[in-house]
C-alpha positions as CSV (number, residue, x, y, z in Angstrom):
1,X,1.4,-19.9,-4.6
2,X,1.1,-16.6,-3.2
3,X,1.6,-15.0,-7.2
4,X,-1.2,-17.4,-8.2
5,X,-4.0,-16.0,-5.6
6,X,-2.9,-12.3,-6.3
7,X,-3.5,-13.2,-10.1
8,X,-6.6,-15.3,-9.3
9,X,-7.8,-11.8,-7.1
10,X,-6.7,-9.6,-9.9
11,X,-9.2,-11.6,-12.6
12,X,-12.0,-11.5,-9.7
13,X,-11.4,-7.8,-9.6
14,X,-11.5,-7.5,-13.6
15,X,-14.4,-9.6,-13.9
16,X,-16.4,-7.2,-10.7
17,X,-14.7,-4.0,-10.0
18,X,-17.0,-3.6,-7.0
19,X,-16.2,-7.2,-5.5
20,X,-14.9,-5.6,-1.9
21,X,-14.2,-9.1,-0.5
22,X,-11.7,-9.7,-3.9
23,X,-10.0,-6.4,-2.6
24,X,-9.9,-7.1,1.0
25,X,-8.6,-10.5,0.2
26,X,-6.3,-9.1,-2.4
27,X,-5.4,-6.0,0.8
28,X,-4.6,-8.9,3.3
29,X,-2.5,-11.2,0.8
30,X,-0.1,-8.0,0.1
31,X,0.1,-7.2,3.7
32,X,1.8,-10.8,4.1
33,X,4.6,-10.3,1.8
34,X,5.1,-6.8,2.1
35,X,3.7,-5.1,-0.9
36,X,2.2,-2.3,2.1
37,X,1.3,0.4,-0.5
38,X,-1.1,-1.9,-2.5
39,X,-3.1,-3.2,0.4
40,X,-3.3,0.3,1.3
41,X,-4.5,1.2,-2.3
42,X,-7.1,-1.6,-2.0
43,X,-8.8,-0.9,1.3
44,X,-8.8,2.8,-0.5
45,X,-11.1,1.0,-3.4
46,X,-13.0,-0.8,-0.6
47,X,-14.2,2.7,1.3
48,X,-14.9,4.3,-1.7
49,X,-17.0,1.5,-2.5
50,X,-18.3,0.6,0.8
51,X,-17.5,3.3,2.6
52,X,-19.2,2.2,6.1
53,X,-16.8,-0.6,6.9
54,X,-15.1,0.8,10.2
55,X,-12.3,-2.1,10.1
56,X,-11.1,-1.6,6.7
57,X,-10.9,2.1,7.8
58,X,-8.7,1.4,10.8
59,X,-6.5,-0.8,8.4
60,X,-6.1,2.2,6.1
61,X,-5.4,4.3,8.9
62,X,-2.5,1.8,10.3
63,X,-0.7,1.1,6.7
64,X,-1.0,4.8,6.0
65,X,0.6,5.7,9.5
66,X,3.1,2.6,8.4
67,X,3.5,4.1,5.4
68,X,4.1,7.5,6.6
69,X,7.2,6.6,8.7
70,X,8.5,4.5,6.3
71,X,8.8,7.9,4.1
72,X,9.8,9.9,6.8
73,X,12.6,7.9,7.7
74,X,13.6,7.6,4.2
75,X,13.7,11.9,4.0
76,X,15.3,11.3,7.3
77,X,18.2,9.8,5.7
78,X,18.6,11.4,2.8
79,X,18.6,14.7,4.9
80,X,21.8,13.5,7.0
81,X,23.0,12.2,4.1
82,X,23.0,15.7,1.8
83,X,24.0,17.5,5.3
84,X,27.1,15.6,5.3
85,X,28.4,16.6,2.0
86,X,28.3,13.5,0.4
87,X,25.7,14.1,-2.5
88,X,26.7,14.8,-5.9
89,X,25.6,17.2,-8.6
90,X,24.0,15.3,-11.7
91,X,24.5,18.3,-13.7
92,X,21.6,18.2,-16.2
């Protein structure tokens, strides 16, 4: 059901590339199952759209902070993991 109103959103979108309310709805819809870069890149359309709307800033502002770390303990890992000595050379 979920696939259904993300393609419904995506048509609204296609149809008016300035509807902010398609993109917030679209934003809020990927929060819930995860898809955290998307609803990020959405609320990015928004301000550049509308760029007054304080509470789709603050969103921006906690997915990119969510975002952030996500990365950061990604590099975090792959740091330990190339400062133990277990990467290998692809050799290209």
């Amino acid at each position: 059901k979920k696939e259904e109103a993300l393609a419904l959103y995506d048509r609204a979108i296609e149809t008016n590339p300035l509807s902010v309310h398609a993109y917030r709805k679209r934003s809020k819809l990927y929060e819930e199952i995860g898809r955290d870069k998307e609803a990020a890149l959405d609320l990015a359309k928004i301000l550049v759209i509308q760029p007054q709307y304080c509470d789709v800033a603050e969103n921006y502002i906690k997915l990119s902070k969510k975002l952030r770390l996500a990365f950061d303990k990604a590099a975090d890992d792959l740091t330990r993991t190339t400062n133990a000595g277990k990467c290998l050379q692809l050799g290209l």
